[in-house]
C-alpha positions as MATLAB code, in Angstrom:
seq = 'XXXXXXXXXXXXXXXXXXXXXXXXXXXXXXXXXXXXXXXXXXXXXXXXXXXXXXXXXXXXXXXXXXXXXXXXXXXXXXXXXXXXXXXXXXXXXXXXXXXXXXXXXXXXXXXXXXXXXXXXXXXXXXXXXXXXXXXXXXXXXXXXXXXXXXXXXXXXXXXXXXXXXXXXXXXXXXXXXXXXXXXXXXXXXXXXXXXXXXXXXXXXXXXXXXXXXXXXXXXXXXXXXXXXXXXXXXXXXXXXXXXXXXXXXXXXXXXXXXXXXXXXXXXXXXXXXXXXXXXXXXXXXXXXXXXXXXXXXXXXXXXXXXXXXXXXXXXXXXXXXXXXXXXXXXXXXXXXXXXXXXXXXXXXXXXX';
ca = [
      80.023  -29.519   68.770;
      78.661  -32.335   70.798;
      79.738  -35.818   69.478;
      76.077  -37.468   69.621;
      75.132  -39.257   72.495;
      77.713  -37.030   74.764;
      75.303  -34.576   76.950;
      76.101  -31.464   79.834;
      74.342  -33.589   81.772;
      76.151  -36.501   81.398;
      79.274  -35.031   81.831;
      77.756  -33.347   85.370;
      76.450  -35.910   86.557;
      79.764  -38.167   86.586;
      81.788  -34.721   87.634;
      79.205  -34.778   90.829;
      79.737  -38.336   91.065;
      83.349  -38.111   91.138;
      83.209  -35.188   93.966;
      80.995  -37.491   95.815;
      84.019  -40.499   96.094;
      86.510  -37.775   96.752;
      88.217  -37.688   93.314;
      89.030  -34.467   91.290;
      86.892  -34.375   87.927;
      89.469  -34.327   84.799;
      88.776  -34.819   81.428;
      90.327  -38.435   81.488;
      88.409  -39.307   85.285;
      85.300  -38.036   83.632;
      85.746  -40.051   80.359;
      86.426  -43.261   82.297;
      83.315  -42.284   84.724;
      81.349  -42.414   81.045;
      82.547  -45.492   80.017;
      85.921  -44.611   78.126;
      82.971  -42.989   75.315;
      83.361  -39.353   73.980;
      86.633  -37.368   73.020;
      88.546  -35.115   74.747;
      87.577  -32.051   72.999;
      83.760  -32.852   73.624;
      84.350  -33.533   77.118;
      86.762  -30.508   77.813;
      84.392  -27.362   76.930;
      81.245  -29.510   79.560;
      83.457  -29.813   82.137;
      84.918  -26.025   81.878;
      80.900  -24.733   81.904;
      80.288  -27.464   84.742;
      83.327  -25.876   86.987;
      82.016  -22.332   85.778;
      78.805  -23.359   87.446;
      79.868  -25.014   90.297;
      82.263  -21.789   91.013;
      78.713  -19.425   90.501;
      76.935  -21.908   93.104;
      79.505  -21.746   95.600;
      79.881  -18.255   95.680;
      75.821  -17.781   95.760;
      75.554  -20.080   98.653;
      78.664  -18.404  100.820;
      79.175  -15.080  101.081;
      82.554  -14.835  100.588;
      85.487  -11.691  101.711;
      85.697  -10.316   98.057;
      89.354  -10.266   98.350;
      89.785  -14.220   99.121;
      87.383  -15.059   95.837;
      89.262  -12.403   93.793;
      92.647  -13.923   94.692;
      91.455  -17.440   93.754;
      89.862  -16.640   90.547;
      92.298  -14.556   89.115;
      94.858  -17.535   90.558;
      93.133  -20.207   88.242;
      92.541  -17.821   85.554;
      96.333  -16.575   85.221;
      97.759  -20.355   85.423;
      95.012  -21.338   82.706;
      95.633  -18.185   80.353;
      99.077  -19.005   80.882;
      99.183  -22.708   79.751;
      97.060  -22.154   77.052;
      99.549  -19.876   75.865;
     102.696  -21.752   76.122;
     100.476  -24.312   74.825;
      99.477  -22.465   71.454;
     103.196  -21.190   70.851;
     104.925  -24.725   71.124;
     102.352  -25.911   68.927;
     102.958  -23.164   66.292;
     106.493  -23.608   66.492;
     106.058  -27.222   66.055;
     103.492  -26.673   63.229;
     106.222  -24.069   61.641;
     108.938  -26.643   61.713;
     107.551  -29.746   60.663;
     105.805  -27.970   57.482;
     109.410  -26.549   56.952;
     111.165  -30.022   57.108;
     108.111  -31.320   55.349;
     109.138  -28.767   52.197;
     112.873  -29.249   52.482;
     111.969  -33.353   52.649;
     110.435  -32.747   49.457;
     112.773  -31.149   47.879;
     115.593  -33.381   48.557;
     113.912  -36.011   47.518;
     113.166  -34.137   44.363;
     116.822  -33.383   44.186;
     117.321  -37.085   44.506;
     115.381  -38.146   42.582;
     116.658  -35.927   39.621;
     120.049  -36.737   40.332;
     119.054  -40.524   40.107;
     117.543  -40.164   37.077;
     120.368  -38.292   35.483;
     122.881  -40.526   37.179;
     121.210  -43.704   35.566;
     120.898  -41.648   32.163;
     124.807  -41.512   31.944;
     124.882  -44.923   32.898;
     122.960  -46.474   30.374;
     125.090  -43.751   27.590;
     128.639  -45.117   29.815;
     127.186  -48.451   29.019;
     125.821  -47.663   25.584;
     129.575  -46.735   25.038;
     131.521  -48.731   26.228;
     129.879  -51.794   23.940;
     130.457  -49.180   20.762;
     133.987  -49.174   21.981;
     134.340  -53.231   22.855;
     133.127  -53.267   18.824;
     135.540  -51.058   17.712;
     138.088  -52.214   19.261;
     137.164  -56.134   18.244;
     137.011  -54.115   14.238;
     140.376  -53.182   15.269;
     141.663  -55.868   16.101;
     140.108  -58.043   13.308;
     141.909  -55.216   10.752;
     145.247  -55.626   12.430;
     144.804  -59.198   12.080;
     143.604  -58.865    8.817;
     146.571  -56.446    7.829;
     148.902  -58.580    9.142;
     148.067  -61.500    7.224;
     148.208  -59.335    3.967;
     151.405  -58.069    5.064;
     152.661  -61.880    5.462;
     150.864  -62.542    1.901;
     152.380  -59.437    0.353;
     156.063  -60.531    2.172;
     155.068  -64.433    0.232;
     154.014  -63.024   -3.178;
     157.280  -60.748   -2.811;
     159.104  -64.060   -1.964;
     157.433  -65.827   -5.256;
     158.301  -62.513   -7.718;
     161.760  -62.800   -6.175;
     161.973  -66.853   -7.233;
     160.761  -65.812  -10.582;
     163.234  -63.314  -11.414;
     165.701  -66.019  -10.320;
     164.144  -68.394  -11.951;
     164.144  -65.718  -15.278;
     167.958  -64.532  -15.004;
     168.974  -68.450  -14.905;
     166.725  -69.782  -17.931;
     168.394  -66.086  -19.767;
     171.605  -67.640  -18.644;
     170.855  -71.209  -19.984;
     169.819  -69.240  -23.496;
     172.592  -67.746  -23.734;
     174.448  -70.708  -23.067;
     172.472  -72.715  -25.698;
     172.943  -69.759  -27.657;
     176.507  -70.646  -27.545;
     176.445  -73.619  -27.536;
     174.728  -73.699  -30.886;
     177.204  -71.391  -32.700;
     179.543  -73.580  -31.282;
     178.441  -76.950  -33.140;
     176.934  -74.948  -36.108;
     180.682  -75.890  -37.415;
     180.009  -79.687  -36.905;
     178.850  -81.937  -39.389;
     175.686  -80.952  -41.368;
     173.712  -83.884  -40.085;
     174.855  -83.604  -36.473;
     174.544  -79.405  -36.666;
     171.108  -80.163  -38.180;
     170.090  -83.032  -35.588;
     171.405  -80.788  -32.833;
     169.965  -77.647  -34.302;
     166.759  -78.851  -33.715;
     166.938  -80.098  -30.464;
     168.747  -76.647  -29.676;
     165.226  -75.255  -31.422;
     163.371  -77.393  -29.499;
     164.960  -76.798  -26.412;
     164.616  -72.575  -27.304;
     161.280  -72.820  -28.063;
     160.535  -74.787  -24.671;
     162.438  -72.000  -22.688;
     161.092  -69.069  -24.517;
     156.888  -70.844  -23.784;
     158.680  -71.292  -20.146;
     159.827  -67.815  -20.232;
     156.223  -66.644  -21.389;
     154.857  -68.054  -19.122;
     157.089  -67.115  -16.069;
     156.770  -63.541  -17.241;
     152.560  -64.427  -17.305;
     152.830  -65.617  -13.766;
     155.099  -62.244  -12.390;
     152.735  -60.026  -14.535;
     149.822  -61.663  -12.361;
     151.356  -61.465   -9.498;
     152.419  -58.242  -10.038;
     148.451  -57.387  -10.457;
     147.883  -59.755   -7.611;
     150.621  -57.580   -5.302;
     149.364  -54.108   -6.973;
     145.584  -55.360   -5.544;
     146.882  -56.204   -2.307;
     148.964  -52.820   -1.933;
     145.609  -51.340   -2.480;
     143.818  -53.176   -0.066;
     146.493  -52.762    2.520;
     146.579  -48.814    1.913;
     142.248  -49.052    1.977;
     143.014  -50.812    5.512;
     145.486  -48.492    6.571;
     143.197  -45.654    5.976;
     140.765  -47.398    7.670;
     142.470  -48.163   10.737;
     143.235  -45.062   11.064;
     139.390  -44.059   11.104;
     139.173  -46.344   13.188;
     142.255  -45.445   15.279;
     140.533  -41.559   15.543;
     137.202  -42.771   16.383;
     138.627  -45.057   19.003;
     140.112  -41.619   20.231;
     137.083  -39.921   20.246;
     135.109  -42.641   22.061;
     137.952  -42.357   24.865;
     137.537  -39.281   25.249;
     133.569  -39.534   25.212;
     133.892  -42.322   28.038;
     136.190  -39.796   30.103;
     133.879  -36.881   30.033;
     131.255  -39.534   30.959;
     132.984  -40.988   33.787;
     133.402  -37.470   35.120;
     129.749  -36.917   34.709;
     129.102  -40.110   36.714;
     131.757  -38.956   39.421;
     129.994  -35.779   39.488;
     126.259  -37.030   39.909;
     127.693  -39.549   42.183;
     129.116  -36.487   44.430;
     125.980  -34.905   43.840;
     124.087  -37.798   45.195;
     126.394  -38.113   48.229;
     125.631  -34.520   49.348;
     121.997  -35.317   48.302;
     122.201  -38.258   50.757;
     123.990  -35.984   53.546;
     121.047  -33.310   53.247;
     118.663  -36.426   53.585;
     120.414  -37.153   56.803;
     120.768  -33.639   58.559;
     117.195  -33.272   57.995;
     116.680  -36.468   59.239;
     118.821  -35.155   62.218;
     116.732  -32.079   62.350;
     113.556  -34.464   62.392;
     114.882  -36.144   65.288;
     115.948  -33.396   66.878;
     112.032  -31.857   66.630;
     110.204  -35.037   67.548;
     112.779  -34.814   70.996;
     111.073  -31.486   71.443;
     107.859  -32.936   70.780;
     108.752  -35.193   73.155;
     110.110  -32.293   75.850;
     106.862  -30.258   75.191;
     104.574  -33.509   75.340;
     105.868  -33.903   78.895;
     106.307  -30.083   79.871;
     102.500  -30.542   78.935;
     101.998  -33.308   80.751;
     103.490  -31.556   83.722;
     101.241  -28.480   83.465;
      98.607  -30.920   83.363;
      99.348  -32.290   86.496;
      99.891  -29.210   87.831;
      96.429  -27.623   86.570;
      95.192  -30.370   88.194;
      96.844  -29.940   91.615;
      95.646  -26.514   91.328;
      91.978  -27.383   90.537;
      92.479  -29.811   93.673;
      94.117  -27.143   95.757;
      91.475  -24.722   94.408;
      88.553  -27.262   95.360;
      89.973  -27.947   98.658;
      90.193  -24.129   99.541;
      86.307  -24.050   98.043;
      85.738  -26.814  100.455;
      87.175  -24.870  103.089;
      85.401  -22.006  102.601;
      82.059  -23.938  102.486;
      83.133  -25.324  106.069;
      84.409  -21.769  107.458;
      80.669  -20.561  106.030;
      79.354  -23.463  107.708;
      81.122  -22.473  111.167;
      80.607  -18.989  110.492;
      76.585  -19.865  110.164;
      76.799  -22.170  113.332;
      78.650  -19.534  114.810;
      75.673  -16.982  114.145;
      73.218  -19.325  115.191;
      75.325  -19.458  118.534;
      75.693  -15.727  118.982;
      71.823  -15.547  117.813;
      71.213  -18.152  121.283;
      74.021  -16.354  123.478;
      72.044  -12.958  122.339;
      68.935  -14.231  123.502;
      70.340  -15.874  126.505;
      71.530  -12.658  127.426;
      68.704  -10.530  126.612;
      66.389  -13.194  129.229;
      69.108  -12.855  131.738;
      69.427   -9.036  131.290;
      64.880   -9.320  131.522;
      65.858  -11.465  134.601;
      68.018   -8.982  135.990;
      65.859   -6.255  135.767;
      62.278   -7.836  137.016;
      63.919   -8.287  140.526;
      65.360   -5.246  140.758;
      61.343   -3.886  139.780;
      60.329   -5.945  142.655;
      62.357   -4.701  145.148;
      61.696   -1.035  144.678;
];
């Protein structure tokens, strides 16, 4: 439909106008004639009915040789049916490709996207990972530490049960010696072997309370060692918990990295699809290009045509125009001829 405010009459009236300064009425002539106003699919149906009409006038003012008008018409009609056609298939195929690059657009990006996702998924588990294994290892690390400073305790309580047995066998050797040394000067005088005796007593007694009390001290440490034994075999089985789950988590963080190289191919050939459409794209809006200016070209060859065809109306309007002045002369040379002939024949009358 009409956009309002765009008439036939309008458009007519500049078409005539345009005739009138010797230009050929096109849709853009005829939209500049108006203003710049109205669209090009309002203006193109007016000015097809006003050429329509202006074709019917011309050929009911000159009579025309059917053959000439025949020629012409079916001339413009071919060379429109056939640009329309051309027309309406590049703009299918067109249509057909850029909703098929449109789909496969979408579904790269959907591809893409997915692959992102999944690809930042790993990540954050790599990630997630890799700080479980920074704290295992740092557990590790702390029990090694903490293993090898039992293991230097264990070697110095070892040192210290070693010192006490030495310490033991010598005060057993200094008993014995006493021992001796006693049933040596038992034979001395009473008062001396008494006076001696108990110093030799006293002397007993303080290395039997000092060998109490060494043996005290080993049995603690002893204990002490038994306790860290323990410990050290509680580490030991720990570590090696700790040594298989370290294991595990290395093996965790391989099959993730080669989930990560995978997405990360996945994404690359994601990103090479993006670009051969993106090629293909290209490629189309070139032929969008080609067929804008193969159009443009059949424009400005319609229009030559509609010039060429306006011209030969033109010239048929003046050969009508000659052929009417030519009539009007034979019509004069007819009657000239008939008077002469009535000339002719009234002296002939009067001389018989």
């Amino acid at each position: 439909m009409a956009r309002t405010g765009i008439q036939y009459s309008d458009v007519a009236r500049a078409a005539a106008h345009l005739i009138a300064a010797g230009k050929s009425p096109t849709v853009d002539s005829v939209r500049e004639a108006l203003g710049g106003t109205g669209s090009k699919s309002t203006l193109a149906p007016f000015l097809k009915r006003w050429r329509a009409e202006q074709e019917d006038t011309a050929v009911a003012e000159v009579t025309l040789p059917a053959p000439l008008l025949s020629a012409v018409r079916g001339l413009h009609e071919h060379m429109q049916a056939e640009f329309s056609q051309q027309r309406e298939s590049l703009e299918q195929k067109h249509s057909e490709a850029i909703q098929a690059l449109q789909v496969q657009t979408k579904q790269l990006q959907a591809d893409k996207d997915k692959a992102l996702a999944e690809n930042l998924v790993v990540q954050e588990e790599l990630v997630s990972t890799r700080q479980a294994l920074a704290e295992l290892q740092e557990r590790f690390h702390a029990q090694n530490v903490a293993m090898a400073a039992l293991q230097a305790e264990q070697a110095g309580l070892q040192q210290r049960l070693t010192d006490r047995a030495t310490e033991i066998a010598t005060l057993n050797n200094q008993l014995s010696e006493t021992r001796e040394q006693f049933a040596h000067y038992q034979e001395a005088t009473a008062a001396q072997r008494e006076a001696e005796r108990r110093n030799y007593e006293q002397r007993i007694a303080r290395h039997e309370h000092d060998l109490i009390v060494a043996n005290r001290e080993v049995a603690g440490l002893q204990a002490t060692l038994a306790q860290r034994d323990s410990a050290l075999s509680s580490l030991t089985i720990e570590h090696d918990s700790l040594r298989n789950e370290l294991g595990i988590l290395r093996e965790q963080t391989q099959t993730m990295r080669f989930a990560r190289d995978r997405l990360a191919e996945q994404l690359q050939e994601t990103t090479r699809a993006r670009d051969d459409a993106n090629s293909q794209i290209k490629q189309l809006e070139q032929s969008v290009l080609e067929y804008r200016l193969v159009e443009s070209s059949h424009e400005r060859e319609s229009k030559i045509r509609a010039d060429q065809l306006h011209i030969a109306l033109l010239q048929i309007d003046v050969l009508a125009q000659e052929k009417l002045a030519w009539t009007q002369e034979r019509t004069i040379l007819e009657q000239q001829l008939e008077t002469t002939k009535q000339a002719l024949s009234h002296p002939a009358a009067t001389g018989q």
